[in-house]
C-alpha positions in Angstrom: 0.0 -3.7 4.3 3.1 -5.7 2.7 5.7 -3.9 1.4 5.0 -6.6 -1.5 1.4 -5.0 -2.5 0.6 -4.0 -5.4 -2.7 -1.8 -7.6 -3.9 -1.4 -10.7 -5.2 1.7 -12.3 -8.4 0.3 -12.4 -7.5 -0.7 -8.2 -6.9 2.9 -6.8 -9.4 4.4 -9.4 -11.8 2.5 -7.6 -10.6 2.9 -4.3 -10.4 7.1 -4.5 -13.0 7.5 -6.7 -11.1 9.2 -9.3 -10.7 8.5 -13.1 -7.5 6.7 -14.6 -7.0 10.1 -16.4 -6.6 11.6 -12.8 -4.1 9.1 -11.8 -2.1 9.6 -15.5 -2.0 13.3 -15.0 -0.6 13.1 -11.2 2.0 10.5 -13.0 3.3 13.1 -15.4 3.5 15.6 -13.1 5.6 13.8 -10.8 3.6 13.3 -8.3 3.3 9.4 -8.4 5.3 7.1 -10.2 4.0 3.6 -10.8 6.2 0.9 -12.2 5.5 0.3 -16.0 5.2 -2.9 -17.6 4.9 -2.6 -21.1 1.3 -0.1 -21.2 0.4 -1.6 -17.5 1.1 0.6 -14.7 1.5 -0.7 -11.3 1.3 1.1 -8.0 2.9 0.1 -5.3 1.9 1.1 -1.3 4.0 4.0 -1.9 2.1 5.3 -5.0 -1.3 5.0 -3.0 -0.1 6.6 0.5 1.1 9.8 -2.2 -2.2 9.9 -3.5 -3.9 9.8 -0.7 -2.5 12.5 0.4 -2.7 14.2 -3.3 -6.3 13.9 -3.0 -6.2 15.5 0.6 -4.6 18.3 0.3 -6.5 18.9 -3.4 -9.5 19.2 -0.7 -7.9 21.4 1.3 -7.1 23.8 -1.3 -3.3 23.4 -2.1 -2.1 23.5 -5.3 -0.3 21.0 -6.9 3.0 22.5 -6.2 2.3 22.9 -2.7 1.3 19.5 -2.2 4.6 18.2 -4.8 6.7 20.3 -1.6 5.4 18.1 0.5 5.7 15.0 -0.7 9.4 15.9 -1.6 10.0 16.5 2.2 8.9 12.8 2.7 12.6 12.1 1.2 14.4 14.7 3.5 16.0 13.0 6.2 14.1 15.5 8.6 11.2 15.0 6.3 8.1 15.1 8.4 9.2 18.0 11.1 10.1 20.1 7.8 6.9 18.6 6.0 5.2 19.4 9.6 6.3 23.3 9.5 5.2 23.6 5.7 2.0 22.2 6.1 1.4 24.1 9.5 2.5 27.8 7.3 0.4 26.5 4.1 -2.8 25.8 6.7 -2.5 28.8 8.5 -2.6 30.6 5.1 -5.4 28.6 3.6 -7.4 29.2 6.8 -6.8 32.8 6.6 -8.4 32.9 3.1 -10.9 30.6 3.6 -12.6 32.8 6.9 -12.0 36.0 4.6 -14.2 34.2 1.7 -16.6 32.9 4.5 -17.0 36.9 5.7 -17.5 37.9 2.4 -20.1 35.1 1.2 -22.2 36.2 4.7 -21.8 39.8 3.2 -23.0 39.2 -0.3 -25.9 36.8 1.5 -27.0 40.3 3.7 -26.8 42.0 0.6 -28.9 40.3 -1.6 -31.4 39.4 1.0 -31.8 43.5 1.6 -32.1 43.3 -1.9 -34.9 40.6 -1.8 -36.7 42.5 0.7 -36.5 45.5 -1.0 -38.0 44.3 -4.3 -40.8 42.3 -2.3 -41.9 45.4 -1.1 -41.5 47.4 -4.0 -44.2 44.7 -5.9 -46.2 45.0 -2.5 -46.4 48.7 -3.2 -47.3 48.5 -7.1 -49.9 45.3 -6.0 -51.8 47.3 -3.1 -52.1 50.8 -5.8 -53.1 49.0 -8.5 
């Protein structure tokens, strides 16, 4: 990539598979910030390597603030070991809550299968007297 390249709306809506509304909303909360020509926004290399990572850590489970800490970091002289230690605490939390949700979905899924199980049998029951 060229320092010198430049995206549409329409360019990295395409590209991330997300809608123009998306990309405005990540614009007025900072989180981008495309040049503006008259109603035209442009995006430079900058604007798409942010939303990349936008978009990644929106997967992960961050919130927007977390990931707006990050991508402030970038601009930190020691940006990416600080940006490295937040994202290593935020992970470690997010991993935490993801296993406890994981344990609790497998004990909802015993619970309603013993629940399954009991019901089949109680219709079993009434089928076999009546």
């Amino acid at each position: 990539m060229t320092d010198t390249e430049r995206y549409s709306i329409r360019d990295l809506s395409d590209e991330f598979d997300v809608t123009p509304r998306a990309l405005r909303f990540y614009e007025d909360k900072g989180l981008i910030a495309p040049e503006r020509k008259g109603l035209q926004r442009i995006y430079d290399r900058r604007d798409k390597a942010r939303l990349s990572l936008i978009l990644r850590g929106k997967r992960l489970g961050f919130s927007l603030a977390e990931i707006r800490d990050w991508l402030d970091l970038y601009e930190l002289q020691d940006g990416q070991v600080a940006q490295a230690q937040m994202l290593l605490e935020a992970s470690h939390v997010r991993m935490d809550a993801l296993v406890q949700q994981r344990q609790d979905i497998e004990k909802t899924i015993d619970e309603l299968q013993e629940q399954m199980d009991f019901v089949r049998n109680w219709l079993s029951q009434r089928e076999r007297a009546a």
